[in-house]
C-alpha positions in Angstrom: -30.1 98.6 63.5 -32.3 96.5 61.9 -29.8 94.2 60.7 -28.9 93.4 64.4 -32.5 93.1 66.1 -33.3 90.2 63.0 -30.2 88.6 63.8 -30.8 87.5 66.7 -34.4 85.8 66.5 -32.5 84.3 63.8 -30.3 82.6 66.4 -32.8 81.4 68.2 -34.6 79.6 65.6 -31.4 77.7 64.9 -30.5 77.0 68.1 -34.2 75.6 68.3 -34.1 73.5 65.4 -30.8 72.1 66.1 -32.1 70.9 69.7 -35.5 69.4 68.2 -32.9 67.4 65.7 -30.4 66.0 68.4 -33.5 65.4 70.4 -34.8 63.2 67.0 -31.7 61.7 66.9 -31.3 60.4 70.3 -34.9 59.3 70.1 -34.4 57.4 67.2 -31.2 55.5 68.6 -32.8 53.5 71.1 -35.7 51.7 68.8 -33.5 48.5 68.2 -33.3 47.8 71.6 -37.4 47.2 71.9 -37.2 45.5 68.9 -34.4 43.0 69.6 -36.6 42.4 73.0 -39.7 41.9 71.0 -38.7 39.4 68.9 -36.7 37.2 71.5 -33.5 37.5 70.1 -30.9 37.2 73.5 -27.4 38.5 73.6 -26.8 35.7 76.5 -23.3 34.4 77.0 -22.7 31.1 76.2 -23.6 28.9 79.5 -25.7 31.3 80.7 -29.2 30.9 81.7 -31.7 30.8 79.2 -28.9 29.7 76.2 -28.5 26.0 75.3 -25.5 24.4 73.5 -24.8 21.6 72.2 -24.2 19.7 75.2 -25.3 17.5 77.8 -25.9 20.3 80.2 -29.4 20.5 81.5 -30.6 17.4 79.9 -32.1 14.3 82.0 -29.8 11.8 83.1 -30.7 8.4 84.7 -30.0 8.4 87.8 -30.4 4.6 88.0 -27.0 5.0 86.4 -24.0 4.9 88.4 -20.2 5.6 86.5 -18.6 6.2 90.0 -19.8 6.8 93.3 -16.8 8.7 95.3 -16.7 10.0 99.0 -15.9 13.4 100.3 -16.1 15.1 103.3 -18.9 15.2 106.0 -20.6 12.4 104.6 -21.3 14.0 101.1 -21.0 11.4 98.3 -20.7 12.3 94.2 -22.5 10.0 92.2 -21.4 10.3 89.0 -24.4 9.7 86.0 -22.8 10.4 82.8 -19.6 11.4 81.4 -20.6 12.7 77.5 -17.8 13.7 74.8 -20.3 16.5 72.8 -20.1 17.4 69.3 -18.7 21.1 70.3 -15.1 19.4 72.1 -16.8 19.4 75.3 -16.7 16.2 78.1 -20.4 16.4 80.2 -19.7 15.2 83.4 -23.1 14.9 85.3 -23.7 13.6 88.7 -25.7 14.0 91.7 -24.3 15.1 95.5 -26.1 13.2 98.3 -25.3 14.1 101.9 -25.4 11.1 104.1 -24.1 12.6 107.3 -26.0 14.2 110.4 -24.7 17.7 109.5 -25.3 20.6 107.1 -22.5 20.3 104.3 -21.2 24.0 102.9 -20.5 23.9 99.3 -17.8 26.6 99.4 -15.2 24.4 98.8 -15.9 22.4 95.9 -15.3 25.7 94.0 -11.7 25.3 94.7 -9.0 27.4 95.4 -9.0 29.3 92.5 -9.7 33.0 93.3 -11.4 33.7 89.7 -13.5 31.1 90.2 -14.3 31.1 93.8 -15.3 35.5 92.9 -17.6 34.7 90.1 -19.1 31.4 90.7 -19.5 31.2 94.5 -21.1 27.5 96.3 -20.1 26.1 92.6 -18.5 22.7 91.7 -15.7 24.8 89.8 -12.9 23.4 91.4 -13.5 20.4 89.6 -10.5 18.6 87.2 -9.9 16.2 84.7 -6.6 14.5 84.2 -5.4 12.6 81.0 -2.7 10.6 82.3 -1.5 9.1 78.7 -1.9 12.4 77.4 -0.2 13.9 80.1 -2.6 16.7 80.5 -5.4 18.3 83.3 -8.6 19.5 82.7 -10.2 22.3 84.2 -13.9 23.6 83.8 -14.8 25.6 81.1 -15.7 29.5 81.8 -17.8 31.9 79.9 -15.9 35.6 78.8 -17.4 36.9 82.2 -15.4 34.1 84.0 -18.0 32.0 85.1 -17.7 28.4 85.0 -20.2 26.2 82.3 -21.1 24.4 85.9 -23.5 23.9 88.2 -23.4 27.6 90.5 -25.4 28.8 93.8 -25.5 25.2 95.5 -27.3 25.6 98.5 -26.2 23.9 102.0 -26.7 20.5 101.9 -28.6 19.6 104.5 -28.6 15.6 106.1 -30.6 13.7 104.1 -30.6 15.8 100.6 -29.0 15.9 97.3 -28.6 18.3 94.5 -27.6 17.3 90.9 -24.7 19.2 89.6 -23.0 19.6 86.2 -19.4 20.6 84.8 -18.4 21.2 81.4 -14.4 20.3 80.5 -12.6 20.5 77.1 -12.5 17.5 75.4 -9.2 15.6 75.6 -8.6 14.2 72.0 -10.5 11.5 70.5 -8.1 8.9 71.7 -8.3 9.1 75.0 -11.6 7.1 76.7 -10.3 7.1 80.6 -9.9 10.3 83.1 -9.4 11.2 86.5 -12.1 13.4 88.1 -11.4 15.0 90.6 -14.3 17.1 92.8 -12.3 19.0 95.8 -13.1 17.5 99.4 -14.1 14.2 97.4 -11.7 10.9 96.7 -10.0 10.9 92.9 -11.5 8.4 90.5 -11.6 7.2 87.0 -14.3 7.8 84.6 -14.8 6.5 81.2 -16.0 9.0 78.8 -19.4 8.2 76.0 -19.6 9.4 73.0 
């Protein structure tokens, strides 16, 4: 009988020490988090707020500059500042949308037609194209592995009178090729020449 009544306490003291070492373990697993935070390192997608690349994107342009200066719709006109070919096999396009009309403009449709985009990026300018002719070959903005677009997102209605700048990030055609067609949905087609 003895045998079986120290048994059991035995048990228990296992069972006890097994818990306080799982609890030790689980403890110790989520240190690296605080540290990563600590330190500012970010895990940000590329694109993403708070990440810069190697690009145009988010820089000042002059917007005394004017590549193109294309109509759309109910009196909202592109101006287009710079076109940029980046080290990274990027094309920069950057620009400003003015609305000159007497009515609020809904930016819902320059996100184009595309029901990826128009999910993941909504009231964004990621409808936008670029066609190489002499290559033979379009264009479309560049999206992160989340699916959203390296563009300008969460445009507000435009309201008579006010402009917001935008941005839209293409792969590069090849070095050759200088001249593109941008197209911006709702707006006219035109040709840009690409710096850089």
């Amino acid at each position: 009988m003895n045998i079986r009544l120290t048994t059991k306490p035995r048990r228990v003291v296992a069972a006890g020490a097994m818990a306080a070492v799982l609890a030790l373990t689980v403890a110790g697993c989520g240190g690296d988090d605080d540290k990563s935070k600590e330190t500012g390192s970010s895990s940000a997608p590329a694109g993403s707020e708070g990440s810069q690349n190697d690009t145009a994107a988010g820089e000042k342009v002059d917007p005394n500059v004017k590549l193109a200066e294309v109509k759309g719709q109910g009196g909202a006109v592109l101006v287009v500042n710079e076109v940029k070919r980046d080290s990274g096999g990027f094309v920069t396009v950057q620009g400003e949308i003015k609305n000159d009309g007497d009515q609020s403009i809904n930016p819902a449709a320059w996100a184009g037609n595309e029901s990826a985009i128009v999910r993941n990026n909504l009231n964004s300018v990621g409808g936008a194209t670029l066609v190489d002719k002499a290559g033979k070959k379009r264009y479309y903005v560049l999206r992160d592995t989340d699916g959203r677009c390296l563009c300008t997102t969460k445009i507000r209605p435009l309201q008579p009178g006010k402009s917001t700048p935008v941005f839209m990030q293409f792969p590069a055609p090849p070095d050759t090729t200088t001249e593109v067609d941008f197209n911006l949905p709702t707006f006219a087609t035109t040709s840009l020449k690409i710096s850089g």
